[in-house]
Every structure is written in structure tokens, then in C-alpha cells.
N, C-alpha and C positions, 0 to 999 in steps of 0.2 A: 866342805860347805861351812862357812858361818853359822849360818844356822839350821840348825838340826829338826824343829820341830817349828813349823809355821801353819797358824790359824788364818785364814783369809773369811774375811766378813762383808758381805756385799747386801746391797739392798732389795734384790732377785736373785733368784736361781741364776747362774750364768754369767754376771758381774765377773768377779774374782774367776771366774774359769778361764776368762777371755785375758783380763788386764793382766794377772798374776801367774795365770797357767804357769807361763815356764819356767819361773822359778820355782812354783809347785812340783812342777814335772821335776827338774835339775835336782830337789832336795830327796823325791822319790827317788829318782835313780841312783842317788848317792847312799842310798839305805836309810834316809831321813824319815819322819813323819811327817802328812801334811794332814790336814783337817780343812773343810768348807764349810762356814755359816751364811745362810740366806734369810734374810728378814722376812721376806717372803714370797712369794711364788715365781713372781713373772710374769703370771698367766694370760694377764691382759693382751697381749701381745700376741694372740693366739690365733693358730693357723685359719685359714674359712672353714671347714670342715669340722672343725671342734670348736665345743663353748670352751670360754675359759674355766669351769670348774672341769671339766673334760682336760682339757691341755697343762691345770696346775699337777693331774696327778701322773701324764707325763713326764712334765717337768721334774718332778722329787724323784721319778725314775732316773733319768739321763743325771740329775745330781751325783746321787748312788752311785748309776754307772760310773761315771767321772772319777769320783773317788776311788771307787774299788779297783779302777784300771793303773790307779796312781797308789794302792795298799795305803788310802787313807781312811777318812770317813768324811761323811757328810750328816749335816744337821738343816732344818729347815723348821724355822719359826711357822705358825699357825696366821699369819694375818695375811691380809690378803692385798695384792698388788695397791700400787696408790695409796693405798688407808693405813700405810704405817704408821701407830702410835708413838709420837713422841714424850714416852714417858717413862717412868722408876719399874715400871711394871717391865716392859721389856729390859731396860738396863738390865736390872739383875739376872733376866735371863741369860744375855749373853755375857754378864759377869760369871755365874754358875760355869759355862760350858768354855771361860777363856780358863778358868780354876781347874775344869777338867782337863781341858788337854795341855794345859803347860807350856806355850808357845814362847820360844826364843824372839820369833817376829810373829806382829798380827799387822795383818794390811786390809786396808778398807778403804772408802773414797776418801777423795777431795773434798773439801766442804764448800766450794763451790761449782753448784751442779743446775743442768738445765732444770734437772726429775728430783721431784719434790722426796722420792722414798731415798733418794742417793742420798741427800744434803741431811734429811734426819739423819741415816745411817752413819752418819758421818758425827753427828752429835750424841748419838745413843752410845757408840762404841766408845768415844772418849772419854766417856764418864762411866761407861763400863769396868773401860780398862784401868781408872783411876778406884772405881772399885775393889776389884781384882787384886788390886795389891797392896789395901790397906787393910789387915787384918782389925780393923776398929768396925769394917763391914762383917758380924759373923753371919757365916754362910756354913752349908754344910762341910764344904772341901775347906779348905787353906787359902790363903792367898799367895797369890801370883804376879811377879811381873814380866815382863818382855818387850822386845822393842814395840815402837809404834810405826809405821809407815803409810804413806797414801797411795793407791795406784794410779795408773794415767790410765783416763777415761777417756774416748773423744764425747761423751755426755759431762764430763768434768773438767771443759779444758780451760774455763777463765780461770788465771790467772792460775795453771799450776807451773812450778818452776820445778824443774828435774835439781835433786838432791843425790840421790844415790845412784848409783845404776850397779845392777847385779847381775852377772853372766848367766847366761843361759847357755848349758852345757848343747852340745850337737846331738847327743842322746836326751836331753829334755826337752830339747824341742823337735822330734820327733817323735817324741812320747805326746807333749802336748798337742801336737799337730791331727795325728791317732784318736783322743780321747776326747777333746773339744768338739768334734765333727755327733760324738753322741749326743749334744746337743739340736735338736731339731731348727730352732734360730738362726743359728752361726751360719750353715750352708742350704736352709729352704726360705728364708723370711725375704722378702723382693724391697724391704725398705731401706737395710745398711748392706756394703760388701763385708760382714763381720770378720771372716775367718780370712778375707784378705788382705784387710786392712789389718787386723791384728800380728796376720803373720809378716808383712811389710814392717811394720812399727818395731816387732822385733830386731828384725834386721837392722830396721837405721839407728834404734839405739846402741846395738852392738858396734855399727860403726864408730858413733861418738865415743862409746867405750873402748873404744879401739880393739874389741872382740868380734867373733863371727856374730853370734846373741846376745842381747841383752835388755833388761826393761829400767827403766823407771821409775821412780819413788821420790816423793816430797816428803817435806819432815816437817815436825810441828817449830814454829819461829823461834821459840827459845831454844831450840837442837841444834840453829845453825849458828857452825860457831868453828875456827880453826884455833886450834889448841897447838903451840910449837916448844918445845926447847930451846934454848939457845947453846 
């Protein structure tokens, strides 16, 4: 693997499990670490049966699970669905916990998104991660840097242009496929086909990659760029 240690930062519980799973999964199998960050819960979105303060502490379960099925961890911010703050307050939070786990790659949306908590998400981390790794910011750890990536959302799809594409091993996506499903959303929610459409999506990137698996990744405008020798 490229990379060894990948933090995935999404704006619910479940984002980054669906978009980024399999490379999550692919860097677990490979003896990697992964880590999940969630801005916040998800909850909104919550089964008939349960209120959503009922289904956010679901939700921080199947996180958990997710992680633990993959020997990562998972983190979950305190705010709640829709009402993500965009501001310093949270930045440093998820600056703090990118200082912690020391990520080679962090992935997190597109900045242009249907859902208003993606598109913060997508502004909070940037300047997180610009945090993170200027040690002019003291925090209690060090700083850190790592790559940046975006995942492909179908909630994020203006205007993202695939940048990288990164294999998804036959054993990570089988893992992924396995660990996603503890998600209650992915295979009980009657509004998207989640885990069908995600497991499809793998596929057809892998074929552009001309592998079995593969996902997608945008990069920030000033990254794209071909570097040659002559």
C-alpha cells in the first residue's frame, strides 16, 4: 500500500464508510491503520421506530463496529445532524485528532455537495489539515501532515472530476462489503439502493483503473499537475 495510515473524515457517521470503505478495508488487510472521523451523527435519517437521539447512539455503535471489524478506530464529534458548526471551534478539533493519528492520506468530501453538513465538512477539514501541519498552531501533540483527498459521493457529484483512483484489493472488498452492512442505512433505509450502488461504483472504477476494484479521489486544483523528465 501507498499508504499505511488513512484518516477518513465525513460529515455523518457513514459517509467515509460507504465512499472510502474499500480502500479503508484494502489498507486493513494489508496491516495498515485506518481511523473514521464523523462530524456528526447522521441521526436524522432515522429509522420510523426510533427517534433520532435513539438511532445517533446506534449510529456511534455500527461506527465502532466498522472500525473494530477493520482494527481501526473511530471518532465521533458531539454535534448533531444538519447543525454542523462552521467554525475554529471544531477545526481544532479535528486538527487535534488528524495530530493524533498521523495519517499518510485523509479523505473527506467534495466541496460541492447537495448537504449542507458535507460542504462545511469539506471547509472544516481544509483548514484543519492546514492546521495540523503548521507547527505555528501549538496544540498539545506536534504537527502533522498528509495527503489530502476527496471522495466521490452521489450527494457530492457536481462537478467532481476523478484524480486518482486507488485499487481495491479482492480481500478489501470483501472485508468492506462484510463490515458496511453494520451499518443499519446501507441495507434497511428504502430512500437510496446505498450498498448497491456503492458496491457497483466500485466495480466501474476498477474497470477505468483497469483493475477488478477501485474508487475515486479528486485533489485540491493546485495538485493537478504532470511533472515529466525529459
Amino acid at each position: 500500500m501507498k499508504y499505511n495510515r488513512i484518516l477518513a473524515i465525513g460529515g455523518h457517521i457513514g459517509d467515509m464508510e460507504l465512499t472510502c470503505g474499500g480502500v479503508l478495508a484494502t489498507c486493513a488487510a494489508a496491516g495498515g491503520h485506518i481511523a473514521t472521523l464523523a462530524l456528526t451523527g447522521g441521526e436524522k435519517g432515522n429509522p420510523p421506530d426510533q427517534t433520532p437521539e435513539q438511532y445517533r447512539v446506534q449510529k456511534v455503535q455500527e461506527a465502532e463496529r466498522f472500525a473494530q471489524m477493520l482494527g481501526g478506530a473511530a471518532y465521533v464529534l458531539p454535534y448533531a445532524d444538519g447543525l454542523l458548526p462552521d467554525d475554529d471551534t471544531v477545526r481544532f478539533q479535528v486538527c487535534d485528532i488528524i495530530r493524533r493519528e498521523k495519517p499518510d492520506l485523509i479523505v473527506t468530501h467534495h466541496g460541492k455537495s447537495m448537504h449542507k453538513d458535507h460542504a462545511a465538512c469539506h471547509r472544516i477539514v481544509k483548514d484543519a489539515w492546514f492546521y495540523a501541519a503548521i507547527g505555528g498552531f501549538r496544540r498539545e501533540l506536534p504537527p502533522h501532515f498528509g495527503q489530502l483527498r476527496f471522495a466521490e459521493n452521489w450527494e457530492d457529484a457536481q462537478d467532481f472530476r476523478p484524480y486518482q483512483y486507488l485499487e481495491v484489493s479482492q480481500e478489501g472488498f470483501r472485508l468492506w462489503q462484510e463490515a458496511v452492512q453494520t451499518h443499519w442505512f446501507v441495507t434497511g433505509s428504502k430512500s437510496f439502493p446505498y450498498f448497491e450502488y456503492y458496491s457497483h461504483l466500485k466495480r466501474l472504477r476498477g474497470i477505468e483503473a483497469r483493475k477488478t476494484y477501485a474508487e475515486a479521489f479528486m485533489t485540491l486544483p493546485e495538485d493537478v499537475r504532470l511533472v515529466e523528465s525529459l
